[in-house]
Every structure is written in structure tokens, then in C-alpha cells.
PyMOL Python script that loads the backbone (N, CA, C, O; Angstrom):
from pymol import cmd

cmd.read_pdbstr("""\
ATOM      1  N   UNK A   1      12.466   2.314 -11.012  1.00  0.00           N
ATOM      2  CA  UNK A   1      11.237   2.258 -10.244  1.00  0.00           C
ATOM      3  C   UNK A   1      11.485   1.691  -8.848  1.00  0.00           C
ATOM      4  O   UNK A   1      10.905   2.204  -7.891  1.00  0.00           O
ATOM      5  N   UNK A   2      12.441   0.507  -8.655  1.00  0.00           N
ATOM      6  CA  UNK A   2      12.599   0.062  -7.479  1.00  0.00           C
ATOM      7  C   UNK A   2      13.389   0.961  -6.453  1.00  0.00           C
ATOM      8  O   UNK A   2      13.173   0.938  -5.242  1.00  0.00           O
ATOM      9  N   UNK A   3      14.554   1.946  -7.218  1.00  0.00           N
ATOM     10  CA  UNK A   3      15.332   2.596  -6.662  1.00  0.00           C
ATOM     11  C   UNK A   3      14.106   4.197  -5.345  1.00  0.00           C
ATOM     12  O   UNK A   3      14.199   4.803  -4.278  1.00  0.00           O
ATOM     13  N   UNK A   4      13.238   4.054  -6.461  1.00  0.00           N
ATOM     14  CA  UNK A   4      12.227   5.392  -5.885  1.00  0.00           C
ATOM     15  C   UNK A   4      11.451   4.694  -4.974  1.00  0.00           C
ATOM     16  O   UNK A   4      11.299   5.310  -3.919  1.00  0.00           O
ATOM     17  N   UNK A   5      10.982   3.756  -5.023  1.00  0.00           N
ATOM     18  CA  UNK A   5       9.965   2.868  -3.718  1.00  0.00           C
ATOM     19  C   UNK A   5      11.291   2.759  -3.073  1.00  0.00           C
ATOM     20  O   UNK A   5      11.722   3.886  -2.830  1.00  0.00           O
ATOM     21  N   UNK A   6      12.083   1.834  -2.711  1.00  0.00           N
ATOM     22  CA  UNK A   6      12.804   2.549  -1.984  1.00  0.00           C
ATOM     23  C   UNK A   6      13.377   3.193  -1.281  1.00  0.00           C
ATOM     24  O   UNK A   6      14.049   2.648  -0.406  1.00  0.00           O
ATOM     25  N   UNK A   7      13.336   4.514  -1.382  1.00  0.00           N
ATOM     26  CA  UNK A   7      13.583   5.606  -1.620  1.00  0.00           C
ATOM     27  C   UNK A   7      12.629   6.043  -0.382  1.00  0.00           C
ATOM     28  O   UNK A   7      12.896   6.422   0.758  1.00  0.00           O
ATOM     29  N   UNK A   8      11.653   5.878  -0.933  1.00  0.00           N
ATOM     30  CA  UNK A   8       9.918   6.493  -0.150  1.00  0.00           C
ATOM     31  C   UNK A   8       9.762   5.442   0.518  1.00  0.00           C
ATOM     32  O   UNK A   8       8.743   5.707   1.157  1.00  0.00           O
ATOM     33  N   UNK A   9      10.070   4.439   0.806  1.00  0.00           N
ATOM     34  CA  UNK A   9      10.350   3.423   2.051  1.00  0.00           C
ATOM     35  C   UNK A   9      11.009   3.698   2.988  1.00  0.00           C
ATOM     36  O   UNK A   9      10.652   3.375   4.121  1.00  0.00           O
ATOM     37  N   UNK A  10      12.128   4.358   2.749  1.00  0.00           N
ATOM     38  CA  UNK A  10      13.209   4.849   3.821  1.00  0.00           C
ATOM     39  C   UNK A  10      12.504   6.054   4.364  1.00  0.00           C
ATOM     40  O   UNK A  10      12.572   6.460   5.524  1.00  0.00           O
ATOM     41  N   UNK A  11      11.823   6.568   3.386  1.00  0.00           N
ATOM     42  CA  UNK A  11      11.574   8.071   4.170  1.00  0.00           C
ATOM     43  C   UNK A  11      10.138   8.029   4.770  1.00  0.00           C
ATOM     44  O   UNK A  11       9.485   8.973   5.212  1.00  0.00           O
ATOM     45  N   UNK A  12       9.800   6.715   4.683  1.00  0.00           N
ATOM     46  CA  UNK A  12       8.262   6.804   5.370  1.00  0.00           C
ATOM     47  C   UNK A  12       8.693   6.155   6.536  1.00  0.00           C
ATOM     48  O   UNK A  12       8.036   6.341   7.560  1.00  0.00           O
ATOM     49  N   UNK A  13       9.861   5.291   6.572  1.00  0.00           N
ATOM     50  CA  UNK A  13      10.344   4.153   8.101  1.00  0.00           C
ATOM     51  C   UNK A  13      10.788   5.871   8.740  1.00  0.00           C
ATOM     52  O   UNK A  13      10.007   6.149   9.649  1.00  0.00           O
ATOM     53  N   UNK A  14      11.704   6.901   8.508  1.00  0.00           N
ATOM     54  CA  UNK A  14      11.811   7.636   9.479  1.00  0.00           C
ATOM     55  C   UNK A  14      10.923   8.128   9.732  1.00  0.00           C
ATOM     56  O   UNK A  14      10.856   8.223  10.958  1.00  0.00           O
ATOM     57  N   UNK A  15       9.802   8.702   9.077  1.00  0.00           N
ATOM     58  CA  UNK A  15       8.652   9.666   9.438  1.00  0.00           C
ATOM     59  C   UNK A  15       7.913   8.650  10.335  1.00  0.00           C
ATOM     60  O   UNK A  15       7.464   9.154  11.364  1.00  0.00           O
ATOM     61  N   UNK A  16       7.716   7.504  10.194  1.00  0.00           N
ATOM     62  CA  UNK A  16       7.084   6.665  11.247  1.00  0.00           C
ATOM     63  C   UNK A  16       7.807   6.767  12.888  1.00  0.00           C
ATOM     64  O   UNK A  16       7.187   6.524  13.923  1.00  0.00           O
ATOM     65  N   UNK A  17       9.136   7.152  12.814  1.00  0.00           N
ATOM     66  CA  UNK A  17       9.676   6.804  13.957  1.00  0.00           C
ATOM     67  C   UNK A  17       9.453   8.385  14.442  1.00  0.00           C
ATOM     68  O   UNK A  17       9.134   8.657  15.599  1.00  0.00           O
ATOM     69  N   UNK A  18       9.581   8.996  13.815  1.00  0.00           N
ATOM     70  CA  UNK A  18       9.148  10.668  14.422  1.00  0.00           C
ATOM     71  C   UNK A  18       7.752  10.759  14.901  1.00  0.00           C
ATOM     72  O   UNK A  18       7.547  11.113  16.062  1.00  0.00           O
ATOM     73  N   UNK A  19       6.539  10.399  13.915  1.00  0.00           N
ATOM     74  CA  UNK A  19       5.673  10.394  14.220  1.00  0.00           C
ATOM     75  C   UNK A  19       5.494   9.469  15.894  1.00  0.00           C
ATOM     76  O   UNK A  19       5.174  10.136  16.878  1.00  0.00           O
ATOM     77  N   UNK A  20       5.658   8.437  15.989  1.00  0.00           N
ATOM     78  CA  UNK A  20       5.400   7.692  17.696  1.00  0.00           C
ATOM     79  C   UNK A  20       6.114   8.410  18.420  1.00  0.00           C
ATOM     80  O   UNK A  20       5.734   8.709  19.551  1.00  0.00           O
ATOM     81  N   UNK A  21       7.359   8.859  17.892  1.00  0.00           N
ATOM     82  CA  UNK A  21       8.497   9.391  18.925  1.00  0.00           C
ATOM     83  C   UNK A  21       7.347  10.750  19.669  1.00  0.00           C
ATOM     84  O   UNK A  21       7.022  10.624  20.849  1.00  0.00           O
ATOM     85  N   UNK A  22       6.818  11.994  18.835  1.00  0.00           N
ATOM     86  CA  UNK A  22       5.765  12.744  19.097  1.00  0.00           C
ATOM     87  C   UNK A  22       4.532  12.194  19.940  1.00  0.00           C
ATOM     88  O   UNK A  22       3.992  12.903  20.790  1.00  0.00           O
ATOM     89  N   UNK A  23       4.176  11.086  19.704  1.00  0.00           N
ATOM     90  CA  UNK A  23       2.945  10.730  20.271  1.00  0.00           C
ATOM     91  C   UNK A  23       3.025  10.941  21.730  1.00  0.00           C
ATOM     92  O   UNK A  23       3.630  10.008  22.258  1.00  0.00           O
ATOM     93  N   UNK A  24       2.660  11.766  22.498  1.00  0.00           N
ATOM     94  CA  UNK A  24       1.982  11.949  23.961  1.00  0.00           C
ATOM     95  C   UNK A  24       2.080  10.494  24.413  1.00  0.00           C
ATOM     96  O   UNK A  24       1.754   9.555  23.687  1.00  0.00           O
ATOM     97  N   UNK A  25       2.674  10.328  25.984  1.00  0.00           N
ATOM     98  CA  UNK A  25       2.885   9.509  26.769  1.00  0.00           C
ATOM     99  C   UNK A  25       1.722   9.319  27.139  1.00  0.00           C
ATOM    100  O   UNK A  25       0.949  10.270  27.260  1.00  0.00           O
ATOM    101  N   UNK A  26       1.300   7.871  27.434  1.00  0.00           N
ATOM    102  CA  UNK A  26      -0.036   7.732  27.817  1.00  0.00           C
ATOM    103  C   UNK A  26       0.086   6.991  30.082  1.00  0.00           C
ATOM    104  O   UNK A  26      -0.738   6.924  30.994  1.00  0.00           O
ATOM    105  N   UNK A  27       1.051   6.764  29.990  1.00  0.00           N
ATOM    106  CA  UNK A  27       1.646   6.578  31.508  1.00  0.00           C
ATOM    107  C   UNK A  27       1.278   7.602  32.274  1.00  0.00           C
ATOM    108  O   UNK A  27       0.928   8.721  31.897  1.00  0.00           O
ATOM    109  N   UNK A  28       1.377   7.142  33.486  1.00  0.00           N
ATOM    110  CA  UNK A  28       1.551   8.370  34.774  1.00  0.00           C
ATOM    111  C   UNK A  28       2.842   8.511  35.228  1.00  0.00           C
ATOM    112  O   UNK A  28       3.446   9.560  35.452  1.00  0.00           O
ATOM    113  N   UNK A  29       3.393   6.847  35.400  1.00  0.00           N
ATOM    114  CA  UNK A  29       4.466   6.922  35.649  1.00  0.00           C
ATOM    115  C   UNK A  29       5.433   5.648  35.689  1.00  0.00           C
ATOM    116  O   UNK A  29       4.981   4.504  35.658  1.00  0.00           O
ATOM    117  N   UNK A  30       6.852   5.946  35.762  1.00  0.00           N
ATOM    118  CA  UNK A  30       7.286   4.218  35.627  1.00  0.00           C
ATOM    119  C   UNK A  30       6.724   3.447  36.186  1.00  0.00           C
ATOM    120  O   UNK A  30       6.489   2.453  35.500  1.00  0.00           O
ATOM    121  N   UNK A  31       6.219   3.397  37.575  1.00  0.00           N
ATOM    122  CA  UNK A  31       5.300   2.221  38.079  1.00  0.00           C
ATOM    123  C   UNK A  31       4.594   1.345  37.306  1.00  0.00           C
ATOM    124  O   UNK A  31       4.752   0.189  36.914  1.00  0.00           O
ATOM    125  N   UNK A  32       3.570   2.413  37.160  1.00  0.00           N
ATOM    126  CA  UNK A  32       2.157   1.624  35.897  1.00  0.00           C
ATOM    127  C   UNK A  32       2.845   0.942  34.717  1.00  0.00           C
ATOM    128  O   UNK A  32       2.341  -0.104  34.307  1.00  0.00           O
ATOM    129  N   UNK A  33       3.783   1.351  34.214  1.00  0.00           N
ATOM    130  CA  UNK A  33       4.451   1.104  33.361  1.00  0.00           C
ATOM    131  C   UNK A  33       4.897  -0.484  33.598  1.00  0.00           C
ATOM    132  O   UNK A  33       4.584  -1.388  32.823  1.00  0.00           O
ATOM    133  N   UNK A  34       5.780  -0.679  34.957  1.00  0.00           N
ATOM    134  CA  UNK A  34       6.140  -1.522  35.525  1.00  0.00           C
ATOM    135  C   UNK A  34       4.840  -2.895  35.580  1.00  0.00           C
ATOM    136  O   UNK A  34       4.950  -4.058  35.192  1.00  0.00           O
ATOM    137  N   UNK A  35       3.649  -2.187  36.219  1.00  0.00           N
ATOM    138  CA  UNK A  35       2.439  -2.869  37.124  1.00  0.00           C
ATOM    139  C   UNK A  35       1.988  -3.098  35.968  1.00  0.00           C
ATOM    140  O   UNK A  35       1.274  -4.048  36.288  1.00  0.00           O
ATOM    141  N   UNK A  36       1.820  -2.987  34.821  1.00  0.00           N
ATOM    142  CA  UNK A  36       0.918  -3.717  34.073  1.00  0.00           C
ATOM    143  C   UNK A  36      -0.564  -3.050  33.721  1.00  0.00           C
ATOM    144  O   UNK A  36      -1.344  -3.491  32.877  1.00  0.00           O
ATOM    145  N   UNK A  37      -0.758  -1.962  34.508  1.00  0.00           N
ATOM    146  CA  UNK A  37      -1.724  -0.920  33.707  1.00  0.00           C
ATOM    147  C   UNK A  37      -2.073  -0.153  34.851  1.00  0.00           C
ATOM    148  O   UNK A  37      -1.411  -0.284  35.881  1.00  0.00           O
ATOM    149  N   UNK A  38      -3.471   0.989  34.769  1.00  0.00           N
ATOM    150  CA  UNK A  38      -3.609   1.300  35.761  1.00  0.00           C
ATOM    151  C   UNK A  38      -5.272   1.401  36.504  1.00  0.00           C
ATOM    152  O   UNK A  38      -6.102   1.675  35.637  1.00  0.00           O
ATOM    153  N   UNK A  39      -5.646   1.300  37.364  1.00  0.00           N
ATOM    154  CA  UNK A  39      -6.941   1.394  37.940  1.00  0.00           C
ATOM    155  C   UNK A  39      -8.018   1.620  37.174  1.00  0.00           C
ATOM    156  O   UNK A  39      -8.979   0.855  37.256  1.00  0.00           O
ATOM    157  N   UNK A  40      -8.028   2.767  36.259  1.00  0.00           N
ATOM    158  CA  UNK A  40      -8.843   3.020  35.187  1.00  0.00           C
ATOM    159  C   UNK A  40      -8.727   3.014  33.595  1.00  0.00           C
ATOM    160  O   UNK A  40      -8.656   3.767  32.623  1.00  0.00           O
ATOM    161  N   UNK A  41      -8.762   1.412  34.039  1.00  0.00           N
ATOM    162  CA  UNK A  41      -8.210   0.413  32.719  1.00  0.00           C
ATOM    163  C   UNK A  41      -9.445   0.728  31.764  1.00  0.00           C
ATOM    164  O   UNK A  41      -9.102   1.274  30.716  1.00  0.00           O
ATOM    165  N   UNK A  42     -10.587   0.536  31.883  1.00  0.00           N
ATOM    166  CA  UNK A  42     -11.808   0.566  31.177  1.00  0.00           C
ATOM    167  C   UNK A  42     -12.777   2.368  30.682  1.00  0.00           C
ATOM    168  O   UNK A  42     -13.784   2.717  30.066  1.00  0.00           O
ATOM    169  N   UNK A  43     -11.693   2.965  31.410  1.00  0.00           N
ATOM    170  CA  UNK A  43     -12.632   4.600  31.552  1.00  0.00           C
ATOM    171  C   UNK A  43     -11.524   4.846  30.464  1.00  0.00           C
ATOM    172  O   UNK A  43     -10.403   5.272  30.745  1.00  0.00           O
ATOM    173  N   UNK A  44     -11.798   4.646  29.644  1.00  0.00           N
ATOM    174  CA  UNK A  44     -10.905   5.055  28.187  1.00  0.00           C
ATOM    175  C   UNK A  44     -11.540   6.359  27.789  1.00  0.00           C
ATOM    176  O   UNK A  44     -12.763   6.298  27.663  1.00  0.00           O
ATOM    177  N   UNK A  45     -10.790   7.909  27.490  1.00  0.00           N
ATOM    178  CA  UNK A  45     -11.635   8.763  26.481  1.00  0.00           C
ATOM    179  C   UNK A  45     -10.838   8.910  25.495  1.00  0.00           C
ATOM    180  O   UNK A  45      -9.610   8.826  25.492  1.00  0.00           O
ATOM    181  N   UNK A  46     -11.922   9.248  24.210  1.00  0.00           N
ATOM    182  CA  UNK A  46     -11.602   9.201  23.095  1.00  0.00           C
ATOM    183  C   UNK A  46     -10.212  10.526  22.940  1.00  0.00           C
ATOM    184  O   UNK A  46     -10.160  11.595  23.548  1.00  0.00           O
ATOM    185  N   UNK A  47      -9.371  10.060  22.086  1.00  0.00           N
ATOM    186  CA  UNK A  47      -8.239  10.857  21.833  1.00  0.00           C
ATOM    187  C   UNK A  47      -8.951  12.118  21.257  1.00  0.00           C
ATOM    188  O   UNK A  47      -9.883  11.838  20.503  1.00  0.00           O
ATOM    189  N   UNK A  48      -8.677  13.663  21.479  1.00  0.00           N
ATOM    190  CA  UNK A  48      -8.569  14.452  21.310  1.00  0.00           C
ATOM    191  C   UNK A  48      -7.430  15.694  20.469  1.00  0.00           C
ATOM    192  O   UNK A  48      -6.373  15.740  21.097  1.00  0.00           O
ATOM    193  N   UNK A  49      -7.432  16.385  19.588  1.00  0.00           N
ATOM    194  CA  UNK A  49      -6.675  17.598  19.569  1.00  0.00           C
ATOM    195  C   UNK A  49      -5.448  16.827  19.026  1.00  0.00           C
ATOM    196  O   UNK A  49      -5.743  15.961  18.203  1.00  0.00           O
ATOM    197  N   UNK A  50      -3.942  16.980  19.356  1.00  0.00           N
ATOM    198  CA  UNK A  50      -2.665  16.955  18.835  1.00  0.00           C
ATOM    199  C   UNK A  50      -2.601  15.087  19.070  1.00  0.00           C
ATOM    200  O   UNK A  50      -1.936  14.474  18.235  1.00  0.00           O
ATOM    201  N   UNK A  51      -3.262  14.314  20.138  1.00  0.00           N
ATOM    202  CA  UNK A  51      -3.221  13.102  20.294  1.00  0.00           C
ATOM    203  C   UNK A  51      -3.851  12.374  18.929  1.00  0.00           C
ATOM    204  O   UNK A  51      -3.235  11.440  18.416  1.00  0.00           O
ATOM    205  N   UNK A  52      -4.608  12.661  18.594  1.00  0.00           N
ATOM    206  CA  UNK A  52      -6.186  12.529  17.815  1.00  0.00           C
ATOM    207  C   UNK A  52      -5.362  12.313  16.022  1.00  0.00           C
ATOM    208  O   UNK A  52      -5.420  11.467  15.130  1.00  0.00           O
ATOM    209  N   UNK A  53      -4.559  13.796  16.273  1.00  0.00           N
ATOM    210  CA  UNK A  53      -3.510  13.944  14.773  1.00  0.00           C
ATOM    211  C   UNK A  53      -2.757  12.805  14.492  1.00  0.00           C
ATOM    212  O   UNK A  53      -2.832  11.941  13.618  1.00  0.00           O
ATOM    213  N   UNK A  54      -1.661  13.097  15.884  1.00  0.00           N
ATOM    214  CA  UNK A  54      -0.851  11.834  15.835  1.00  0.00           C
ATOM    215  C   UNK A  54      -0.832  10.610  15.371  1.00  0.00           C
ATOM    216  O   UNK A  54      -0.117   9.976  14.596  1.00  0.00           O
ATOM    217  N   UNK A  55      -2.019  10.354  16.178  1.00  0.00           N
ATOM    218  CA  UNK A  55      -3.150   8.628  15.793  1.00  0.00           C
ATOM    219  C   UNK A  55      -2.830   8.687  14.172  1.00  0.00           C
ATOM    220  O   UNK A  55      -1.930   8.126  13.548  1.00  0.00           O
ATOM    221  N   UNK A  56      -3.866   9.546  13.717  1.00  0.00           N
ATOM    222  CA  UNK A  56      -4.053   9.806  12.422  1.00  0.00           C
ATOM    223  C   UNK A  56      -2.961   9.268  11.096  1.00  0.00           C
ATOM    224  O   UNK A  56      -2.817   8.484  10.158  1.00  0.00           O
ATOM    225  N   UNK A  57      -2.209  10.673  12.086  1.00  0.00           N
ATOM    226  CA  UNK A  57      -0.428  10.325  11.378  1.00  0.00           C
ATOM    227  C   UNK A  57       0.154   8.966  11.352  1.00  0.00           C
ATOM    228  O   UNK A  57       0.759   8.679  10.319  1.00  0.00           O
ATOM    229  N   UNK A  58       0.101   8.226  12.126  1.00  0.00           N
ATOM    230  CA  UNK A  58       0.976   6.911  12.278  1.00  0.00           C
ATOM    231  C   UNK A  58      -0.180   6.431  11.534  1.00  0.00           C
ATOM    232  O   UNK A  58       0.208   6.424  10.366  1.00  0.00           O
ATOM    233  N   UNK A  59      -1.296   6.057  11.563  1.00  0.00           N
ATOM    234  CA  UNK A  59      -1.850   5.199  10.969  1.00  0.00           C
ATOM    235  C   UNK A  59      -1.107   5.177   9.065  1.00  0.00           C
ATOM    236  O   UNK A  59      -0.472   4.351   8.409  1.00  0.00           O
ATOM    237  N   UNK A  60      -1.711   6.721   8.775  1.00  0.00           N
ATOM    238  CA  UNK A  60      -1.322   6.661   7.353  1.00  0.00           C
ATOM    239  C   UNK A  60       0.039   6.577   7.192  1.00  0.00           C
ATOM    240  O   UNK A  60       0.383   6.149   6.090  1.00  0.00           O
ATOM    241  N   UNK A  61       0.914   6.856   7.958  1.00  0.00           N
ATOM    242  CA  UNK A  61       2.476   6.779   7.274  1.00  0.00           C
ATOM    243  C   UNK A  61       2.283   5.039   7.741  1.00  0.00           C
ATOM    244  O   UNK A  61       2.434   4.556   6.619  1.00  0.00           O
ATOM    245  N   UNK A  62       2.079   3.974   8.550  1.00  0.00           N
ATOM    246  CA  UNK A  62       1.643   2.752   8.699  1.00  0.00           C
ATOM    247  C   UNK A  62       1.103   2.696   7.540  1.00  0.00           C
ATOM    248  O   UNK A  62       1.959   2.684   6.655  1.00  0.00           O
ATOM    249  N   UNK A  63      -0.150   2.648   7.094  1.00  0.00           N
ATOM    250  CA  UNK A  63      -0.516   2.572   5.524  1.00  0.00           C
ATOM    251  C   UNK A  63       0.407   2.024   3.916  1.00  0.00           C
ATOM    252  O   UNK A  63       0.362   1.080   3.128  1.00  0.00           O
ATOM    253  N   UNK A  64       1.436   3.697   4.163  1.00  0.00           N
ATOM    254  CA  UNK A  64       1.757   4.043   2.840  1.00  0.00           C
ATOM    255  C   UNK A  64       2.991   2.643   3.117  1.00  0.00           C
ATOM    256  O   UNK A  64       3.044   1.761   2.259  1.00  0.00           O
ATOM    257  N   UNK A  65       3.980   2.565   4.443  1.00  0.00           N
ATOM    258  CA  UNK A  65       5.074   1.487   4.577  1.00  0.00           C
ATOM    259  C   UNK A  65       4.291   0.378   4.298  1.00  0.00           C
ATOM    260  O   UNK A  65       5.116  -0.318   3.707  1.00  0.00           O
ATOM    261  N   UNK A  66       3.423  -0.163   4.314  1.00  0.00           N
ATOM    262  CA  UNK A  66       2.874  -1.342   4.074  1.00  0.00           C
ATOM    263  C   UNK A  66       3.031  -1.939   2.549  1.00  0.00           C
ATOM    264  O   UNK A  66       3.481  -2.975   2.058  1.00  0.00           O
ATOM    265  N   UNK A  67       2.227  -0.347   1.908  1.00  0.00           N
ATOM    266  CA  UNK A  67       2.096  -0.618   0.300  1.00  0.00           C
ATOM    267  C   UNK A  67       3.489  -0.719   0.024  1.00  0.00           C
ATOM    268  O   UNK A  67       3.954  -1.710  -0.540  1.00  0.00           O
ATOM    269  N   UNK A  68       4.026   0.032   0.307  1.00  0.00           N
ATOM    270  CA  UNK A  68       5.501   0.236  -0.040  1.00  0.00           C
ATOM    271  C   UNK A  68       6.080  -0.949  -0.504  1.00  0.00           C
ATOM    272  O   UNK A  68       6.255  -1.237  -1.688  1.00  0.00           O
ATOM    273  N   UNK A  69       6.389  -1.670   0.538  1.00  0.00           N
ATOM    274  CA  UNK A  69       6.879  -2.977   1.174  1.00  0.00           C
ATOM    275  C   UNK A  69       5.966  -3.738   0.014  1.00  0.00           C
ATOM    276  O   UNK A  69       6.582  -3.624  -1.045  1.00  0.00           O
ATOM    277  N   UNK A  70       5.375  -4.088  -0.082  1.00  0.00           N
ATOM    278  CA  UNK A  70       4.073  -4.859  -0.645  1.00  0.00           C
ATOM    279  C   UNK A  70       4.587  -4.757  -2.420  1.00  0.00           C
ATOM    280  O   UNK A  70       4.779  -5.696  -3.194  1.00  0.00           O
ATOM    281  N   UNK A  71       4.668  -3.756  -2.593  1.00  0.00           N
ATOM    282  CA  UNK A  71       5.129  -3.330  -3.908  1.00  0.00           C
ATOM    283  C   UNK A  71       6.786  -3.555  -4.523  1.00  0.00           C
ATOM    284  O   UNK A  71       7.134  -4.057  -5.591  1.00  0.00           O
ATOM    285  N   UNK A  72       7.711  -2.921  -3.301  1.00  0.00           N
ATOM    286  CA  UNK A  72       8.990  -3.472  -3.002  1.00  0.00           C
ATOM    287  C   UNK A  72       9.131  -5.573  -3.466  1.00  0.00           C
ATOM    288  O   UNK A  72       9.881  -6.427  -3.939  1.00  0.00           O
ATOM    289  N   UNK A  73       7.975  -5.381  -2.954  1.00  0.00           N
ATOM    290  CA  UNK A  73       8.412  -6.968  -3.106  1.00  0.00           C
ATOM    291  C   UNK A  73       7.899  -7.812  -3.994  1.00  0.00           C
ATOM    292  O   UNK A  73       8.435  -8.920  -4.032  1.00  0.00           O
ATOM    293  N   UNK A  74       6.572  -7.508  -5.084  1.00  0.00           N
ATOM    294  CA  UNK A  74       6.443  -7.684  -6.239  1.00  0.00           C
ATOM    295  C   UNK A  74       6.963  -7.465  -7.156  1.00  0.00           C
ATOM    296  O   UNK A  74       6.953  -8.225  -8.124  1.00  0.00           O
ATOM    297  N   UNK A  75       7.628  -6.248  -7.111  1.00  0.00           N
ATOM    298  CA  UNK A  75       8.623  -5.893  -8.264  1.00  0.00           C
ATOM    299  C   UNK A  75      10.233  -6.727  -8.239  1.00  0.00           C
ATOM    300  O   UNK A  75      11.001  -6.880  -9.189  1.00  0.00           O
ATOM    301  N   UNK A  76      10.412  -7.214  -6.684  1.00  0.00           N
ATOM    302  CA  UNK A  76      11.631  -8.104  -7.019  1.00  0.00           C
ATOM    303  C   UNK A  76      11.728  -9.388  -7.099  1.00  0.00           C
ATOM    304  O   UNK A  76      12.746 -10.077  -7.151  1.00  0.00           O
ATOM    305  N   UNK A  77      10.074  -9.849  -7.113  1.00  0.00           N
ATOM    306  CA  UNK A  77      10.154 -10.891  -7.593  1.00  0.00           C
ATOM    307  C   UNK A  77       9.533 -11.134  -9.152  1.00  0.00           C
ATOM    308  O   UNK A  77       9.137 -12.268  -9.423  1.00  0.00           O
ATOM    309  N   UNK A  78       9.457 -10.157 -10.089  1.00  0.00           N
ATOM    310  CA  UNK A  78       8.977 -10.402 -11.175  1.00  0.00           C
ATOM    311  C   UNK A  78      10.082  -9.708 -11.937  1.00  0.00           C
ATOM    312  O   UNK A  78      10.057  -9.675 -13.167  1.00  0.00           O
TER     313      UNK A  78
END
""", "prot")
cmd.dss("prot")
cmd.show_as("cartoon", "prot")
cmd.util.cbc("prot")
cmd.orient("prot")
């Protein structure tokens, strides 16, 4: 049982790193990056379309690594 959590731990830490790696740059450019944000700090719009997924995506693969972990670590201590 520990060998399969695990298992699906490892493969949810890469799908997490694919998933952000995908996520749309939210910069204009190294500057802002640099400066600490940009002019229209507060005119936020709501994520849309392939951004919107993404979100989505990281949240739940975030989710499932949590339980994972969570479970990973009840089982090695009992």
C-alpha cells in the first residue's frame, strides 16, 4: 500500500510541475518582474479559457499531493 501512494506521489509531484510549467505568464516583462508589480495592480480580470483550466489543474493535482503526503505519513507512522 505504501509502495502505490508513493508511487502516485511521484506522479502527481511531476504532473504538478508540468501543470505551472504550462500556466501562461502573467508578466509583461522582466522589468515588472524586477519592479515589484505593475500599474494595474487592482484591475484584476477573472481568468478565462486555457488560463481558467490550468488554475483548475494545479489546484486539484495540489489537492490529490496533499492527501497523498497526509496518508504517506500515517501509514508510516502506524
Amino acid at each position: 500500500m505504501s509502495n502505490l501512494l508513493l508511487t502516485g506521489l511521484m506522479i502527481d509531484s511531476v504532473l504538478i510541475i508540468v501543470a505551472v510549467l504550462m500556466q501562461p505568464s502573467k508578466q509583461d516583462d522582466a522589468m515588472s518582474a524586477l519592479s515589484g508589480g505593475s500599474p494595474d495592480l487592482f484591475q484584476q480580470q477573472k481568468a478565462r479559457g486555457f488560463e481558467a483550466f490550468m488554475q483548475r489543474v494545479t489546484v486539484v493535482l495540489g489537492v490529490i499531493f496533499f492527501v497523498l503526503a497526509l496518508a504517506l505519513a500515517y501509514l508510516s507512522s502506524h
